[in-house]
C-alpha positions in Angstrom: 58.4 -28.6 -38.5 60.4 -31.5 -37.6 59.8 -35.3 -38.5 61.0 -36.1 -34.9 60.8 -33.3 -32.5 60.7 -32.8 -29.0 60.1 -30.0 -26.5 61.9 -29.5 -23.6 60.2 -28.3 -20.1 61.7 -24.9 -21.2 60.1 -25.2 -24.6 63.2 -25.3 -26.6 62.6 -27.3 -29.9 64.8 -30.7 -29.8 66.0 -32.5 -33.2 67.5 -35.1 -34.7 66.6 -37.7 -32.0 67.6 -40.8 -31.7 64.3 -43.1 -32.5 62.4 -45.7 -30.7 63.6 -49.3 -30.9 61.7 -51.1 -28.7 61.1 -51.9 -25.1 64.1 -54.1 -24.5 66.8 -52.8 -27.0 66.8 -56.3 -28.2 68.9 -55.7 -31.0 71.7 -53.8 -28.6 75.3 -55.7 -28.6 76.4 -56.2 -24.9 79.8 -54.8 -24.3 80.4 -55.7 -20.6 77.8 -58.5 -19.4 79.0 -60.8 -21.9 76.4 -63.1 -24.1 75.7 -66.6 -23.5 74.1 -67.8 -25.8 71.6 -69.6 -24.7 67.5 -70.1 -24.9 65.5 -67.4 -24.2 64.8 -65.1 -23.1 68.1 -64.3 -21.6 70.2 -65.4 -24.8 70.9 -61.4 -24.7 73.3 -61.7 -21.3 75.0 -64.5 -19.0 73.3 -62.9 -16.7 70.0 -64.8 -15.4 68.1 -62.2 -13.0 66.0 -65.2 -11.8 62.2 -65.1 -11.1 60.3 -62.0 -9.3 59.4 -62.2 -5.6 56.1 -63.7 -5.4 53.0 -60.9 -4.7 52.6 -61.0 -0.7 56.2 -61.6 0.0 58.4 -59.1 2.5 60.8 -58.2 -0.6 58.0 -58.0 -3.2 56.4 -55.4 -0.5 59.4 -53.6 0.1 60.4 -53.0 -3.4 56.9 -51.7 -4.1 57.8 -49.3 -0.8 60.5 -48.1 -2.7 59.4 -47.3 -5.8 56.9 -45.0 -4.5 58.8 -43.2 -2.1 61.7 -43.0 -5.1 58.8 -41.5 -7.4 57.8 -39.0 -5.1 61.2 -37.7 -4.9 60.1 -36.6 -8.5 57.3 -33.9 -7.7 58.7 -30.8 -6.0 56.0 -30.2 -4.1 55.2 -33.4 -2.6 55.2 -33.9 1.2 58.5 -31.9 3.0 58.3 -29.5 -0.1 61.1 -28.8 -2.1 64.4 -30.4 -1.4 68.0 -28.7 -2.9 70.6 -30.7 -3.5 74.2 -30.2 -4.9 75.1 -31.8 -8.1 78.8 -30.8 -8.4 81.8 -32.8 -9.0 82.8 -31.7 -5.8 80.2 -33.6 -4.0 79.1 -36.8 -6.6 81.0 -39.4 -8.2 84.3 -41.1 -7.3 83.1 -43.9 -5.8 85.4 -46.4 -4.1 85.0 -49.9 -6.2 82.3 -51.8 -4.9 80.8 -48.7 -3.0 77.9 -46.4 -3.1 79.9 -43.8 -1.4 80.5 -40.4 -3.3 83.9 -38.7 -2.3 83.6 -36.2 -5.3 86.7 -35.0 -7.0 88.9 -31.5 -5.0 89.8 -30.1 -8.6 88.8 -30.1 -11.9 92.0 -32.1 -13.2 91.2 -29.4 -16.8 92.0 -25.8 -15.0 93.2 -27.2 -11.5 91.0 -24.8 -9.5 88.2 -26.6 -7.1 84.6 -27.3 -8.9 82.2 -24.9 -8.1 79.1 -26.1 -6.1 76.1 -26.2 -7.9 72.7 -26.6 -6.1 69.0 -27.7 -8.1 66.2 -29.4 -7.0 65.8 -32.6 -5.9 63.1 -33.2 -7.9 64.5 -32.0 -11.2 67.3 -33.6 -10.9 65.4 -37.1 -10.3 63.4 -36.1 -13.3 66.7 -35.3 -15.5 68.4 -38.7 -14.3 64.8 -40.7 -15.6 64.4 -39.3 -18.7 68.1 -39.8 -19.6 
């Protein structure tokens, strides 16, 4: 048996896994945010997120909106039923800077032939993307 173990949805044994440090990673170095070095508790980035909307508020309301209907997105069998999506190169990533636009990529720039689609669930996709 392994000290730190894991089993997949597919029950394959997992190892060597990296082990819990905390909540907040305090101890990770910042490579891109840069640190200011300040009080806490943002003394970790320059970056001050500022306070939460207040309870009641519009965005407060519409974040919580969010986060359920985001969640849900993670249970194949909730409301419209299941949802297939397609995951390839072809389809995600290659973004225009400062865009949320996906123009995907024609070739795999390795063997030059187009990517192959490649369709999944919504849901287990969502699921993937969270526990990564």
């Amino acid at each position: 048996m392994f000290v730190n173990s894991a089993f997949t949805q597919n029950g394959l044994v997992g190892q060597d896994l990296q082990e819990y440090v905390g909540l907040h990673w305090g101890n990770v170095e910042t490579f891109a945010l840069g640190k200011s070095g300040g009080a806490e508790p943002h003394s970790w980035s320059g970056i001050d997120p500022g306070a939460p909307p207040p309870f009641g508020s519009a965005t407060r309301r519409d974040n919580t909106i969010e986060l359920i209907r985001y969640s849900s997105l993670l249970d194949p069998h909730q409301g419209i039923g299941v949802q297939i999506i397609n995951i390839s190169p072809n389809t995600m990533g290659n973004r225009p800077l400062g865009t949320h636009n996906d123009l995907g990529y024609a070739v795999n720039p390795v063997t030059g032939h187009p990517f192959a689609d490649h369709f999944v669930e919504q849901a287990d996709s969502g699921r993937v993307v969270a526990e990564f």
